[in-house]
C-alpha positions in Angstrom: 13.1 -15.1 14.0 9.8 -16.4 14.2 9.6 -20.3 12.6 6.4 -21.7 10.8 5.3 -23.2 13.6 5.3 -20.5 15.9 3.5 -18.7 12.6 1.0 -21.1 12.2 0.1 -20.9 16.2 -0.1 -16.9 15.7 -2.5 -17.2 13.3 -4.8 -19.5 14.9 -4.7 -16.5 17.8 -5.7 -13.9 15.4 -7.8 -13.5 12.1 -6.5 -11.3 9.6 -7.2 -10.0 6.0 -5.3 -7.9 3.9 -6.9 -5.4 1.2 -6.1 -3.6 -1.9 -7.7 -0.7 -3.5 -7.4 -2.1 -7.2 -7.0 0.8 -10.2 -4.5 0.1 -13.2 -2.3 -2.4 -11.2 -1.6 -5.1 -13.2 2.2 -4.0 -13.2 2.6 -5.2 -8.9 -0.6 -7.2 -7.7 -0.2 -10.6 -8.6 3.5 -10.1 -7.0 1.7 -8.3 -4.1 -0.8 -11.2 -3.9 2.5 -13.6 -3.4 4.1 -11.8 -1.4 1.2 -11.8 1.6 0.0 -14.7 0.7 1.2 -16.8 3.0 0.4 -14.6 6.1 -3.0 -13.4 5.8 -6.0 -15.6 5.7 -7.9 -13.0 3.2 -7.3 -10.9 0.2 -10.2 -8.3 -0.2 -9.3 -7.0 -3.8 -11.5 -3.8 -4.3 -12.5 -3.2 -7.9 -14.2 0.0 -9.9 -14.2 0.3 -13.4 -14.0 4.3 -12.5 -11.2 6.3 -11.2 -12.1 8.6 -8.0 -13.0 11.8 -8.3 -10.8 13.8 -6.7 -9.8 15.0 -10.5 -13.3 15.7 -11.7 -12.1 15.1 -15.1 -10.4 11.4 -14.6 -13.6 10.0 -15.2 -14.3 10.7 -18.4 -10.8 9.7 -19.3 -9.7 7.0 -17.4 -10.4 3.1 -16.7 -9.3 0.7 -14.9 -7.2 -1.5 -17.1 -6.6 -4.2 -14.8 -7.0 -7.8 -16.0 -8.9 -8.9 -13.3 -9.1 -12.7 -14.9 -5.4 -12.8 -14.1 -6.5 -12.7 -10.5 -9.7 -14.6 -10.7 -7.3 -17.7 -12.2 -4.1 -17.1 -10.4 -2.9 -19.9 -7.9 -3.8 -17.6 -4.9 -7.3 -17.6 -5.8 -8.4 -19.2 -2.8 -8.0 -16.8 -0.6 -8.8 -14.0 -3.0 -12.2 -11.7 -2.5 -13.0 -9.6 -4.9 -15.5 -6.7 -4.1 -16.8 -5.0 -7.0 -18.1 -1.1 -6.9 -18.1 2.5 -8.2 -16.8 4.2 -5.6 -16.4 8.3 -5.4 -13.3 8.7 -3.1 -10.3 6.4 -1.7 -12.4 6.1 1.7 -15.5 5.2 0.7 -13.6 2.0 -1.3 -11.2 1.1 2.2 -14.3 1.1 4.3 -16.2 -1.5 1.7 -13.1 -3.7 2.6 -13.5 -3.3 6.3 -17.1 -3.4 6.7 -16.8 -7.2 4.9 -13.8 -8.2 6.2 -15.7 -7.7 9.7 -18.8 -9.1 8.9 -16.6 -12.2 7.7 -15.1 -12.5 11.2 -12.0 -11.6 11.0 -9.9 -9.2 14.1 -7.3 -6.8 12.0 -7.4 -5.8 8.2 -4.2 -4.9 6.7 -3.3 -2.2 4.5 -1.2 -3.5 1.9 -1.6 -1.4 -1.3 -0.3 -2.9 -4.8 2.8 -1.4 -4.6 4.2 -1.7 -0.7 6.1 -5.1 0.1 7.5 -6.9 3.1 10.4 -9.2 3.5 9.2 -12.6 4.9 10.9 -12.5 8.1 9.2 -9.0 8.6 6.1 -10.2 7.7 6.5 -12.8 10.6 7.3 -9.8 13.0 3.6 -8.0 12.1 1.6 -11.1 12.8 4.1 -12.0 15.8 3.6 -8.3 17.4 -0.2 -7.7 16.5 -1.1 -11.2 18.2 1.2 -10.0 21.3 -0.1 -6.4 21.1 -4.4 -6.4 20.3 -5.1 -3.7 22.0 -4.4 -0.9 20.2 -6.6 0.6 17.3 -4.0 1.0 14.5 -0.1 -0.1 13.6 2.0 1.4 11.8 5.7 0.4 10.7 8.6 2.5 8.6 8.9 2.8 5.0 10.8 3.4 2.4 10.4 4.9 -0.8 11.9 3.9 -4.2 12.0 6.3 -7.3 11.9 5.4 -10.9 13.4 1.8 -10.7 14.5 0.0 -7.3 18.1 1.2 -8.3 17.6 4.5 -6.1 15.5 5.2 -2.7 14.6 9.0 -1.7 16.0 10.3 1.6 14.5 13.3 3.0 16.0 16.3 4.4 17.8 15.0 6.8 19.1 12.1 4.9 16.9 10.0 6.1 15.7 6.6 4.0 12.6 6.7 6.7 10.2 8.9 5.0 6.7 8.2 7.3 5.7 5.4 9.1 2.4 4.5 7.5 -0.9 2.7 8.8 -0.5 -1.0 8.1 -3.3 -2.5 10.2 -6.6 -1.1 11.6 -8.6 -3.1 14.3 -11.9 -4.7 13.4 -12.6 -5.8 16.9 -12.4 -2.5 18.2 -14.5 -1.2 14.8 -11.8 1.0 13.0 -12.7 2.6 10.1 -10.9 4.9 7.6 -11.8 9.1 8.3 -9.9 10.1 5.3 -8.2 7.7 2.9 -5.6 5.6 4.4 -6.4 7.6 7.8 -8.1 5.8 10.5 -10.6 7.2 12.9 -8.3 6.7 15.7 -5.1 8.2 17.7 -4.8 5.0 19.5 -1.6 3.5 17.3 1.7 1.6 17.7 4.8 1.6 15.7 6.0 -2.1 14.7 9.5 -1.8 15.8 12.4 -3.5 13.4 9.8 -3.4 9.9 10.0 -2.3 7.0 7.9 -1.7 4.3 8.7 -1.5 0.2 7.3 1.4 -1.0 7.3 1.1 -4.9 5.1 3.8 -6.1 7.1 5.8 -8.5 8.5 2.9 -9.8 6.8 3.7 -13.3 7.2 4.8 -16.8 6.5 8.0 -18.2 3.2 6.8 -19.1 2.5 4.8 -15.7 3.3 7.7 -13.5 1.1 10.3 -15.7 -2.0 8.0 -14.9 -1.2 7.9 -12.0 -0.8 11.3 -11.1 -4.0 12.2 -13.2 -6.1 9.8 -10.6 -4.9 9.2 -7.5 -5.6 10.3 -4.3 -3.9 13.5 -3.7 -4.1 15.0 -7.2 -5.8 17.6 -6.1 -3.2 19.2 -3.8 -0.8 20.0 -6.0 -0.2 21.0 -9.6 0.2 17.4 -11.4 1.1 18.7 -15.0 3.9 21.3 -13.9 5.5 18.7 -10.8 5.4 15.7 -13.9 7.3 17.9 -16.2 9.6 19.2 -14.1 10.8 16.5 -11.4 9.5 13.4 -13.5 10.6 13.7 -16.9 13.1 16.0 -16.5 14.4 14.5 -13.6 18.1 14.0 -13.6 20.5 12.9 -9.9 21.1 16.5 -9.2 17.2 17.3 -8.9 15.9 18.0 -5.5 13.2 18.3 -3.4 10.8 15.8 -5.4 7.9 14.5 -3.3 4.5 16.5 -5.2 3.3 17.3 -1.8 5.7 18.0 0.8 9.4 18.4 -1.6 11.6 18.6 1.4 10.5 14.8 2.5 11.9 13.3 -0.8 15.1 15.9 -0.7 17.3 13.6 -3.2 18.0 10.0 -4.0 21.0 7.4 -3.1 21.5 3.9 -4.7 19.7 1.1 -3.1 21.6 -1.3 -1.4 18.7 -3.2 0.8 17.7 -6.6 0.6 14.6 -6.9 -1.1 11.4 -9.0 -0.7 12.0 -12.1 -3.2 8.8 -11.2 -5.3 11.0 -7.8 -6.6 13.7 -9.6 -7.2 
């Protein structure tokens, strides 16, 4: 375990930001916000009043109904940057998050969306690692996946509670930039051994999870109104095969029994 002294020397060694694409997330970010907070000297907060438009429709039914002025007034507002836009797709908003965080100096940009979380000590073990490993373009760590309430996480196939190890960091110094949504434009990567990342996505309501089906990123690659209907609402323990993209990678559920980040708790 690495102790706050040994944090504070890593983060004189390296400058790093986190960023969040924001859109109708007033249910996790200020609890995001705390729980990066103390390891990142940045929080790039991307803001559109428009959905993407990957459902050409979302537009002209959705806004964003986050209360920004929670954020602008919060106690983390020091470190908070907000970067207001209209963007047209989930790259074109990461990319306005890198392209200031390295014009404002800083080495690696994290990618921490709304709803992923990170016990402290593994928080530690990112900044620890990255500061002892800068060479590489992109990191990456495990997940794992909660569905409906933290009561259950999805195992896949094989039974697995790993479901994809996700990009976490890109490299400024080295001028990463996102291809295609969370996608980097490089296959020089490194998984963060021994992490593990909260993935609370479909933690929602009814309501929650039809917005966000009706804008998010991959709404376009499968049918959102017949997957809601049959493995949201009628979901029950014996349904199977429930991720709206690949099924077999969310095969079934089990309870939780983790240790959670304190923010979730």
């Amino acid at each position: 375990m690495v102790g706050k002294n040994n944090k504070i020397k890593l983060m004189d060694r390296i400058k790093i930001a986190t960023h969040q694409c924001v859109f109708n997330q007033d249910k996790w970010l200020l609890k995001n916000i705390e729980n990066c907070y103390p390891f990142v000297d940045k929080i790039y907060l991307s803001y559109s009043e428009q959905p993407w438009v990957y459902n050409p429709n979302a537009r002209n039914v959705y806004t964003n109904s986050t209360n920004i002025d929670n954020i602008i007034n919060s106690k983390y507002s020091d470190k908070i940057e907000i970067i207001y836009g209209n963007w047209l797709n989930e790259t074109e908003q990461r990319n306005s998050c890198a392209e200031k965080a390295k014009n404002d100096g800083f080495d690696y940009l994290m990618i921490q969306d709304t709803d992923e979380f990170y016990l402290e000590d593994d928080y530690r073990k990112i900044i620890t690692f990255i500061s002892e490993n800068q060479d590489y373009d992109i990191y990456r760590c495990n997940w794992i996946s909660f569905w409906k309430s933290i009561d259950y996480l999805v195992v896949n196939e094989n039974m697995s509670e790993f479901i994809g190890a996700p990009q976490i960091t890109i490299n400024l110094k080295n001028n990463v930039r996102f291809k295609d949504r969370r996608n980097p434009n490089s296959d020089n990567e490194i998984i963060i051994p021994d992490v593990i990342c909260f993935h609370l996505s479909f933690v929602l309501t009814d309501e929650e999870c039809l917005v966000k089906l009706k804008t998010w990123g991959h709404t376009h690659e499968f049918n959102v109104d017949d997957w809601y209907e049959k493995k949201w609402v009628n979901w029950s323990i014996e349904t199977k095969n429930m991720h709206p993209i690949y099924p077999p990678a969310w095969h079934t559920v089990i309870k939780n029994n983790k240790l959670l980040p304190k923010e979730l708790l």
